[in-house]
N, C-alpha and C positions, 0 to 999 in steps of 0.2 A: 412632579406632575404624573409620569408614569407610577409611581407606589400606590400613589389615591387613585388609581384612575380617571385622571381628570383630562379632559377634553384638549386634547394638543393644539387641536385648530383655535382655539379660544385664547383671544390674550389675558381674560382675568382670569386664566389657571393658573400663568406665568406668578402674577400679581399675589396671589393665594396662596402659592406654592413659597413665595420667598418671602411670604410673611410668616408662615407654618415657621420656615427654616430660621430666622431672625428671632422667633417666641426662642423656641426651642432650644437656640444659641443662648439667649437670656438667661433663661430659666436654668442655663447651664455652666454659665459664669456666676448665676448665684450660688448654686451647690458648693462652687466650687471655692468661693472668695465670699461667700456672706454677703455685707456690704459695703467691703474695703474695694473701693472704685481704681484707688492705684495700683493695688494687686488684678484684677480684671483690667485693665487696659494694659497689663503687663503679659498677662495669658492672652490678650485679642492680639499683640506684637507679637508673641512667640511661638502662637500654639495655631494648628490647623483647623478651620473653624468646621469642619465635619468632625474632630475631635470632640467640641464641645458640641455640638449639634447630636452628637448621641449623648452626652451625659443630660444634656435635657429630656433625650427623647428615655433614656434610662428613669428619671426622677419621675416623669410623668408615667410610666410604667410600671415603677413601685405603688406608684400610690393606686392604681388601676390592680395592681397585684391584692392588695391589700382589700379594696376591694369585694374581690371573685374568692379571699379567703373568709370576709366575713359572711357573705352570702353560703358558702360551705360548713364550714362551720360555726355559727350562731342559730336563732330561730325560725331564717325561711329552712336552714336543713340540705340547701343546694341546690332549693325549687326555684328561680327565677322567679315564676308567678307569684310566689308569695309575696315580693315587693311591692305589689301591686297596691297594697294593702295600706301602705306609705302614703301620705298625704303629699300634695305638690311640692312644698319648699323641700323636700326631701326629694322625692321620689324623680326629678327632671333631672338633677343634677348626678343622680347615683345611676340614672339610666345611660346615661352620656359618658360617663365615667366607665361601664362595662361594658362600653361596645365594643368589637375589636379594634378599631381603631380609635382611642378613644377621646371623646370630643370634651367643649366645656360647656356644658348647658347652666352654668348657674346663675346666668340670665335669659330670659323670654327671646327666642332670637327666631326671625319669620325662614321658613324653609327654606334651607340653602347659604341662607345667609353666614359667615367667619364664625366657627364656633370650635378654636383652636387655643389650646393652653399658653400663653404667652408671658405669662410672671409664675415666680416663687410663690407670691402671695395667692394666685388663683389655686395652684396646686394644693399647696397647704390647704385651704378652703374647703376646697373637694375632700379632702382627707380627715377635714373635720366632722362630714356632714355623712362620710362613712361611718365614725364612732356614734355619731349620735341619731344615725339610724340601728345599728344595734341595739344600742341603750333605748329605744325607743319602746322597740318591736318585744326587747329584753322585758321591761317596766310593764309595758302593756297587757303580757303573758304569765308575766307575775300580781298586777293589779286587779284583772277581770275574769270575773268568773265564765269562760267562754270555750267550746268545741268549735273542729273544724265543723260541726253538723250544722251550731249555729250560726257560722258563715254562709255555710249551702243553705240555709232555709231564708236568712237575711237575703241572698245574693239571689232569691227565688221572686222579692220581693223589690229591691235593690238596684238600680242601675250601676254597672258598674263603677263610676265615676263618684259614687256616694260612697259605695264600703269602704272605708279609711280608718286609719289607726281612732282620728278624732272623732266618727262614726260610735266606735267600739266604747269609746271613753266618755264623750256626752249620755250614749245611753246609759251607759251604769252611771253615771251622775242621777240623771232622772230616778230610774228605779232606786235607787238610795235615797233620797230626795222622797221617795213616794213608801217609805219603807220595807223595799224588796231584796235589801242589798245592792253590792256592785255587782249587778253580772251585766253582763248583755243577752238581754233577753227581750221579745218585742216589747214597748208602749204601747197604750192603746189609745188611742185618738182623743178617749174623753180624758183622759189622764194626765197628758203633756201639758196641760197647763199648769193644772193643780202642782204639780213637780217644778217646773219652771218656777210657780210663783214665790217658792223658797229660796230661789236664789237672787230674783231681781233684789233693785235697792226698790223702786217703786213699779208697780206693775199696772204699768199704764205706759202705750210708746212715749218716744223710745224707749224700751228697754235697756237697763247695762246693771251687769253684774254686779253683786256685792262687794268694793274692794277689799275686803277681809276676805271673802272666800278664798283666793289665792294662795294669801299667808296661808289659811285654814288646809289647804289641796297640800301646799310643800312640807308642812308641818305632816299630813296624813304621808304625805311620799315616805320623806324621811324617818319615817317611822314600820314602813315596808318593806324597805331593803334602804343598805347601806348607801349612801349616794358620796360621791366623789365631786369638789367643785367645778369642776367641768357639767359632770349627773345634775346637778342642781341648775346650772344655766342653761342646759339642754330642758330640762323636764320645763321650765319657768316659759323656754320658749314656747314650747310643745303648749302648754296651757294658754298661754298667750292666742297662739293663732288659733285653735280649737274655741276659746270663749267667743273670740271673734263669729264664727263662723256661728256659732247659738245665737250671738247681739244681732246679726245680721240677718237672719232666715226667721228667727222667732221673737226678735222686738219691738218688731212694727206692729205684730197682730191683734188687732182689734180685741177685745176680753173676751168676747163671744164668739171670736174664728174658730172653728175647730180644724186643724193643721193636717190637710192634704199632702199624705206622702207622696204623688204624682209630681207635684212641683218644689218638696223643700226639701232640704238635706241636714247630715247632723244627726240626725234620734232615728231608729230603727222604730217604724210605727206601724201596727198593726193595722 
């Protein structure tokens, strides 16, 4: 109670507090014993449970280590702000992960509410979503033709909340699509259709993506840089929720909409 500074007069600090210390006991008997249950009931009979209560708090400390090293060195360079950059299923849980104290956001959880590492499996988790935010940000830096300038000039025009990895990567789609290359570079308003209409299967709502383009994206990946089969189910994700975010903002639109950056996101639009 006193470490987190949590409210002594409060009995759900109590309640918090020795559910913290119970995860952390877990997560601690797993390092320690895998999931040989007779071995851990053998350490919970023998061992002082502040003993294990740090090798939790140890385990979930590496992987927070690990972390604050790729953010140092990979491509934000040690900038915090650069993560920003990070789309949501990434960017909640890697922000949680380098707090100082660090929590588990890899669920939606409302202010305030238990967001403490409580299994092996959450930790792991977290530790995954470290690698394949590097590989992300890595692929991303290698795939598009882009300056920090054309960040400031997008983010001129950009709510924060819009400039994201899948931002960067739908628009060089478009502009590829429209014969300009992969970079990111703005759209222009009469153009985003004409670009889009090469990848629907029919262009009329809904819209949805071509299922060969995919294949077509992994094939183009794998052929960029070396990928690793972890790289491959990372990039597979990564395209996943980024097509989404195109089906969703630009499949509904009428053939004749012309697509208002004020309210849609996804494509950098002049």
């Amino acid at each position: 109670v006193s470490a987190d500074i949590m409210d002594a007069a409060d009995p759900k600090s109590y309640y918090l507090a020795g559910r913290k210390a119970a995860g952390f006991i877990t997560i601690g008997l797993t390092a320690l014993c895998g999931a040989d249950e007779e071995k851990m009931a053998g350490l919970v009979e023998n061992s002082h449970m502040e003993h294990l209560f740090r090798v939790g708090w140890w385990r979930v400390e590496q992987a927070a280590k690990k972390g604050r090293e790729m953010v140092k060195k990979s491509w934000a360079q040690g900038k915090m702000e650069r993560l920003l950059i990070l789309d949501e299923p990434i960017l909640g849980p890697l922000n949680g992960l380098l707090r100082k104290r660090p929590k588990n956001l890899l669920t939606t959880r409302a202010e305030g509410e238990f967001a403490e590492f409580e299994s092996e499996t959450e930790v792991a988790a977290v530790e995954e979503i470290v690698k394949k935010a590097e590989f992300i940000g890595r692929f991303i830096m290698k795939a598009v033709d882009f300056s920090l300038g054309d960040l400031k000039k997008a983010a001129a025009g950009l709510a924060d909340e819009n400039l994201k990895v899948s931002t960067v990567f739908l628009t060089a789609i478009v502009n590829a699509a429209l014969g300009k290359g992969f970079a990111f570079a703005p759209v222009g308003r009469g153009e985003v259709a004409a670009g889009l209409s090469k990848l629907w299967v029919k262009n009329e709502p809904p819209r949805k993506v071509r299922p060969d383009f995919k294949k077509a994206a992994q094939k183009w990946a794998g052929g960029l840089m070396e990928l690793s089969e972890d790289e491959k189910k990372w990039f597979g994700e990564f395209f996943d929720d980024s097509i989404k975010v195109l089906e969703e903002e630009y499949g509904h639109l009428a053939a004749s909409e012309t697509p208002d950056p004020r309210f849609i996101k996804g494509i950098w639009i002049a």
